[in-house]
Steps between C-alpha positions, in 0.01 A plus 500: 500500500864408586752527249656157383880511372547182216838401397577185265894337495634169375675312726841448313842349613634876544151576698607210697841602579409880592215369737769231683807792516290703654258278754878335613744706397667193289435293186555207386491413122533128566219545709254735289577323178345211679256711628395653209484226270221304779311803376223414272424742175124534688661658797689753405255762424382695783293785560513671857169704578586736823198744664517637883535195673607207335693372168305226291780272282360355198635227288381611189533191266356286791261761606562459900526733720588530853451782713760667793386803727758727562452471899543135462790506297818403675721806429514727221814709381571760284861472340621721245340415183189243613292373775531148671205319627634212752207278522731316757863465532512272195223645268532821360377745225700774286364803363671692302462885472558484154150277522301780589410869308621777669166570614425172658799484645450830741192346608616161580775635683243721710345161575749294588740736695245457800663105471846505386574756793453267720854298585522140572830577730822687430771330324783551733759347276542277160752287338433509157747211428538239782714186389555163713876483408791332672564832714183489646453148575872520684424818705184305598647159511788719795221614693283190521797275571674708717505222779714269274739802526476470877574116459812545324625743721428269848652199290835741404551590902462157598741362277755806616431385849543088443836616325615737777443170738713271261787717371526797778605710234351809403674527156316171417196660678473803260626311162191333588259751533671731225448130210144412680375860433616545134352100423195659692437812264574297195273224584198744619588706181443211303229326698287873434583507129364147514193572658453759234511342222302200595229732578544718185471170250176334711330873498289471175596821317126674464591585900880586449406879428206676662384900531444567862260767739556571791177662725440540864384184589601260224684448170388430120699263318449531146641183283645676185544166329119330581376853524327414878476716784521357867408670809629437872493688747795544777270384737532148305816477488712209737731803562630830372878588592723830423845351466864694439421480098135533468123344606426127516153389476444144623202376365608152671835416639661436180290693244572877467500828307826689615528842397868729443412853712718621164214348289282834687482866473611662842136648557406141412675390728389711788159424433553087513642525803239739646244230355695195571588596888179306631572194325891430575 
């Protein structure tokens, strides 16, 4: 007869937060205060029953259970102190070492370590803290604009070239290009800034500041306000650029992630571009 490891836990606010730091890699206590007080009293006892192939969750209070074989189970991981359980992308169980006797817990690890050896894809790179600021939205705003750049600059030798015709005078004709081009940068510079803030205000705030993955074949963006994880894959994107300051991905014309190459690690870096080559 098979062994059968039981552990018991409440599922508290600080349960809450551990589980949510360490499935994402960001909290929100906005978000988990909400979260935890749509908790009922009935739910927050559990009991986790774990033999050779599957784990069996039990609500105690509400005495339900539902059952998960490991081989099913989306991924497992091992971290440092406890064992995630990702269901799916968006539901998730913690165990804690700490849950488990010292006995119990060489054996469970002998189970599972057939699983939680096996990857879901290499993290090439992370940014642990990506904002949507004003410098972003302007190094963005350069790139996907860039023909009203070209506009300007057709406009400023036309006008050289009508007042050539009119004055013959080539003082004239470079007082006017020296005033057109410094009205030119200060009205772009401004017209940018513009751009930036008007996006900034009518971005609702719980997608202002986001955790980010990078993988082979796609990235995970990871809201740290909402606490929700999207996946898309570079295949989905409208287009993916590597500019003078760092990557633009066009998920339509004018809606983006751009990304600072200063924002990465140097091996980082080598990797995305190994990984991003095929999609550029």
């Amino acid at each position: 007869m098979e062994d059968i490891i039981k552990i018991k836990y409440r599922l508290d606010f600080n349960r809450l937060k551990d589980t949510y730091l360490l499935a994402y890699g960001a909290t929100s206590e906005e978000y988990l205060h909400e979260l935890d007080r749509s908790i009922a009293d009935r739910m927050r006892n559990i009991e986790a029953e774990f033999d050779n192939e599957k784990v069996v969750i039990k609500t105690i209070d509400k005495n339900e259970k539902n059952t998960y074989m490991y081989k099913e189970i989306f991924n497992i991981k091992k971290e440092k102190d406890c064992y995630l359980f990702f269901i799916s992308k968006v539901q998730f169980f913690y165990f804690k070492f700490s849950d488990f006797s010292s006995e119990d817990l060489g054996k469970i690890d002998d189970i599972l370590k057939n699983f939680y050896e096996k990857t879901q894809g290499e993290v090439l790179a992370v940014l642990e803290n990506y904002e949507l600021n004003e410098k972003r939205v302007i190094a963005a705003s350069k790139i996907i604009y860039k023909s009203l750049n070209i506009v300007f600059l057709i406009l400023g030798i036309v006008l050289t070239l009508l007042h050539q015709l009119i004055y013959r005078s080539i003082w004239i004709s470079i007082l006017t290009i020296v005033l057109y081009t410094v009205f030119i940068l200060f009205f772009l510079k401004f017209y940018y800034k513009n751009i930036g803030k008007r996006i900034i205000k009518s971005t609702n705030k719980n997608f202002l500041y986001a955790r980010i993955l990078f993988y082979e074949d796609k990235i995970e963006v990871i809201a740290k306000r909402k606490m929700g994880l999207t996946e898309i894959y570079y295949n989905e994107f409208y287009k993916i650029k590597k500019t003078k300051k760092g990557y633009i991905f066009l998920i339509q014309k004018y809606s983006f992630y751009f990304f600072f190459y200063d924002e990465f690690k140097e091996n980082e870096l080598e990797k995305l571009n190994s990984a991003l080559s095929g999609y550029m």
